[in-house]
N, C-alpha and C positions, 0 to 999 in steps of 0.2 A: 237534471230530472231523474229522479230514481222511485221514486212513489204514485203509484196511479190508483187515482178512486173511480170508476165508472159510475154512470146512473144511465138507467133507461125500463123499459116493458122487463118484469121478471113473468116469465113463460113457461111453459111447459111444451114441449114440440112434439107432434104427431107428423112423422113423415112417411109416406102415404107413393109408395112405386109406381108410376101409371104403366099402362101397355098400351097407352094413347095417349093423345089429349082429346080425345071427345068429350069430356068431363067439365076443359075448360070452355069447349064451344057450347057446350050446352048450356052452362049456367049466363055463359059469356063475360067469359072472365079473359083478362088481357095475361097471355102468356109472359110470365115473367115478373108482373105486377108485384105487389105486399097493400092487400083491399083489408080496410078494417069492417068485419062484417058480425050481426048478434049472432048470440045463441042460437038462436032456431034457426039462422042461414048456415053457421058451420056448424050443425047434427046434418041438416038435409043432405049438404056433399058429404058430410062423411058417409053415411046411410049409404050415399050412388057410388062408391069405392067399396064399399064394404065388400072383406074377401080378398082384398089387394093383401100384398104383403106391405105391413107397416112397423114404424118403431119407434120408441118413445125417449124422448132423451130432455137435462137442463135444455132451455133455450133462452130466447132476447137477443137481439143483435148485441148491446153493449155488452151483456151476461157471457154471449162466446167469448168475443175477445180478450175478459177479464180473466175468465177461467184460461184461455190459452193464454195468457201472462204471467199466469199462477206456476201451470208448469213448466212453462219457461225460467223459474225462478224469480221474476219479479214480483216485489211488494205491492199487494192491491187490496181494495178494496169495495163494495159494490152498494150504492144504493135502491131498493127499488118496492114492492108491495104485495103482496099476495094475500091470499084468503085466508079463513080461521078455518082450515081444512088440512087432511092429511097432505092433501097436494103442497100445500101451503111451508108446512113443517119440512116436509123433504128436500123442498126448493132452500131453506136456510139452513139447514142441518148439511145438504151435499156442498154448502157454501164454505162452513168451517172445516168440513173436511177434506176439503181442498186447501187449505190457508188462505182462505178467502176473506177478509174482517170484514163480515155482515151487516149494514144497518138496514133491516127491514121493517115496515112498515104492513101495517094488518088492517086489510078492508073488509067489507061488508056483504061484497057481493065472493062468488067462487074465482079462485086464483085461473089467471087468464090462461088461454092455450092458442094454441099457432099450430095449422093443420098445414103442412107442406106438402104440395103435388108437384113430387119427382117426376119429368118425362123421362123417355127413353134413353134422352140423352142427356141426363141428369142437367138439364134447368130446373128452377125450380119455382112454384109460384104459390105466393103464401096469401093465406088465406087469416086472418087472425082475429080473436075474439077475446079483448083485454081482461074483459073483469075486472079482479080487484085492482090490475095494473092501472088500470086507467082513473083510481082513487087519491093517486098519490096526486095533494095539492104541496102548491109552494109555500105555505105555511108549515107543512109539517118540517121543512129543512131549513137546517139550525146553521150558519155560518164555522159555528164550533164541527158541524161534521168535516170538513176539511182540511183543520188541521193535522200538520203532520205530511197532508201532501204536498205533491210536486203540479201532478196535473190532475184536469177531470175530462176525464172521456165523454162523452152527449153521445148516445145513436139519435141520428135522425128522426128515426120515429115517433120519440117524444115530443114532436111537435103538435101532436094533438092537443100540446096545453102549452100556450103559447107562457103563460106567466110561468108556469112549472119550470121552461126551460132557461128564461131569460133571467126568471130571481136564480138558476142552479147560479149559473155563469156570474151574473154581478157578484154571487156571495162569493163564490171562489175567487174571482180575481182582486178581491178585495184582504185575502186571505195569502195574495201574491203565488195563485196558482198559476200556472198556463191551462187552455184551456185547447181541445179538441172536439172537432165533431167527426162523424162519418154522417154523409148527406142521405145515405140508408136505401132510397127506391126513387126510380126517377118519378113518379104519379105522386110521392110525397112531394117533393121538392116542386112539382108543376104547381100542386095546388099551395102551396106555402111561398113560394117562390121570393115576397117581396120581403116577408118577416125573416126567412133565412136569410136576405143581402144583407139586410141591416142587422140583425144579430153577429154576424160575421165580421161585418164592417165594426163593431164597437167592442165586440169582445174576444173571437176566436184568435186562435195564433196555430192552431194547425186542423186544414181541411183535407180529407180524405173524399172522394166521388169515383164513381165509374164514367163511364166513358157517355153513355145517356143520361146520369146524375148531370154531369158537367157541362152539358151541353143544355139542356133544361136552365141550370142554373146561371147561365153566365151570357145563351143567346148567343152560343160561338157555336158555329157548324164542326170546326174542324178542334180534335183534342190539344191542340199545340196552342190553340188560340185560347181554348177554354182556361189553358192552363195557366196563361198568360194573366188573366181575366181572375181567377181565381186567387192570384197570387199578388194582385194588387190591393187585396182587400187583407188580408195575414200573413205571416211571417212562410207559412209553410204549405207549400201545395202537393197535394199527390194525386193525378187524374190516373184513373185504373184503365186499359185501353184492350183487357178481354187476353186474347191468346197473344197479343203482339207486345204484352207485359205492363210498363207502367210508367209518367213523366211526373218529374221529381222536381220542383224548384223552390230557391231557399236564395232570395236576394237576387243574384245576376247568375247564380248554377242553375243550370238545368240538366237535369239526367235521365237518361232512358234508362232501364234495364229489363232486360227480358224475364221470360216464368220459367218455371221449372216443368218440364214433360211429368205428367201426370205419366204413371204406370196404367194405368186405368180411370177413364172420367164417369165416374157411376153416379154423385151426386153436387151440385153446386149451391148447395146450401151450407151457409155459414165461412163461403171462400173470402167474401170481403171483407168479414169480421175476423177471421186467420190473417188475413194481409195486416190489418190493423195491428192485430197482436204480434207476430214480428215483425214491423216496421219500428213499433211501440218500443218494443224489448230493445231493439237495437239501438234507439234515443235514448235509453234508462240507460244504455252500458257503452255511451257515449262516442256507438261509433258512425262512423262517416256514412254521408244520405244514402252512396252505392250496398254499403254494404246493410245499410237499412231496409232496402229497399228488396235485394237479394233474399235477407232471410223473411221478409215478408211474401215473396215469393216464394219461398221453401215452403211455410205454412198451409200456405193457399194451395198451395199444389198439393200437399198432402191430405187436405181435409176433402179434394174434391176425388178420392180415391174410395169414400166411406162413405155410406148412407147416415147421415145426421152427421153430429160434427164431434163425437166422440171417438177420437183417436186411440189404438191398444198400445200397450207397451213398447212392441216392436218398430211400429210407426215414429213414437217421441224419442228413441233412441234412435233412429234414423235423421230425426229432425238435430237432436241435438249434436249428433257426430256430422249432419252438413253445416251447421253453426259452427262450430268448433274450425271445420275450416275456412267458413268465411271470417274469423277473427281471427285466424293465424296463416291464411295464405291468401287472403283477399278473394277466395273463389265465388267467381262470375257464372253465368249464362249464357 
């Protein structure tokens, strides 16, 4: 595997600091959640924030990942939709200039946005309002977008269209892809619950969940089980299990591996779409589950150090010199 195309929500992300969460008791929003809500519901929260410090950055669950695969150096690609609007333009124009190989698609309505409220303690609970993302039909993808790759990424998300994600998957595996999802929110996967078993069961070969995704998903209390559970349905499990790191199984391996100490935990947006992208990275360059799992730890740990999920300079030289020696001295956690 050395080629990754992603599809999923292309977004535009407003993350939004709280000094509480009165914000989400007011509206009564579930801490932690990702609620798909219109227009007029995400102006109104933003309006009751307004004043907070916020910041604007790419987003989409799949869109992180893909873009921290980019520089990570691997070959990707992204499908997804946005508006005939500036937003629109920015969104695929910052895509080539990452070495991103773009296929977007132009809808009708304004290019979607994801309004993130950062608590104190950098949870993070999104709020989202698709647009044009939510335009993209499974007629507009063409079997031919896939060649060339190796795998296709799914976020979860795009489960809002059930045929959208299930024609991605048949086109691709037909095309001798492997295929990937991340299970994205546990509230998605509750309300999707039985079309994700069965998508999985016929087409996935590697599933990515956190620790509430997985347990949602599979009706195991405990993550050992879930994973268990998980793992009988595709080749590759990985249950995310918060501060106590991650279980890893591929046939009769199972692996623990711990996270890396945040320097500072300011924001945990975009952590499980970091874990993706080096775990990913580390499959393209064919190394072993621990050490996959590690440098998706590395990731993860470093994006929850930063408000949104735009990494500086100094931060990806960091990542890449602890990469460097988990492929030349196997370093652990």
């Amino acid at each position: 595997m050395k080629k990754v195309i992603g599809i999923g929500n292309a977004l535009t992300d407003m993350l939004v600091n709280l000094k509480s969460d009165a914000v989400l008791d007011t509206f009564g929003i579930a801490r932690g959640s990702m609620s798909l809500v219109d227009s007029a519901l995400q102006s109104k929260i933003s309006k009751s924030v307004a004043g907070l410090p916020y910041s604007l950055s790419l987003g989409g669950s799949a869109d992180n990942t893909i873009r921290a695969m980019a520089r990570l150096g691997t070959q990707v690609g992204f499908i997804g939709k946005v508006g005939r609007d500036t937003t629109g333009d920015f969104f695929e124009q910052a895509l080539q200039n990452l070495g991103i190989a773009p296929t977007i698609f132009r809808g009708e309505h304004r290019s979607g946005k994801c309004v993130s409220l950062v608590s104190p303690d950098g949870e993070r609970t999104m709020l989202t309002h698709l647009g044009a993302a939510m335009e993209l039909r499974a007629e507009e993808i063409s079997a031919e977008i896939f060649d060339g790759y190796d795998c296709l990424y799914i976020e979860g998300y795009l489960v809002q269209d059930h045929s959208l994600i299930e024609s991605a998957m048949r086109m691709a595996k037909s095309r001798g892809l492997k295929v990937a999802i991340d299970l994205a929110s546990f509230n998605v996967v509750e309300e999707n619950r039985d079309f994700l078993r069965r998508i999985t069961r016929e087409y996935v070969d590697i599933v990515f969940a956190n620790e509430d995704e997985a347990k949602v998903f599979s009706g195991e209390s405990e993550p050992i089980n879930a994973l268990q559970h998980i793992s009988e349905m595709c080749d590759l499990a990985v249950v995310k299990i918060g501060t106590k790191g991650a279980l890893i199984k591929h046939g009769s391996e199972v692996i623990h591996v711990g996270i890396m100490a945040a320097a500072k935990r300011v924001d945990t947006t975009g952590a499980g779409d970091f874990y993706a992208a080096g775990f990913m990275h580390g499959l393209c360059e064919g190394l072993s589950l621990r050490q996959c799992g590690t440098i998706g730890a590395i990731t993860a740990g470093k994006v929850i150090e930063v408000v949104g999920t735009t990494l500086g300079e100094d931060a990806w030289s960091d990542v890449e010199r602890l990469i460097k020696r988990v492929k030349t001295e196997k370093y652990l956690f």
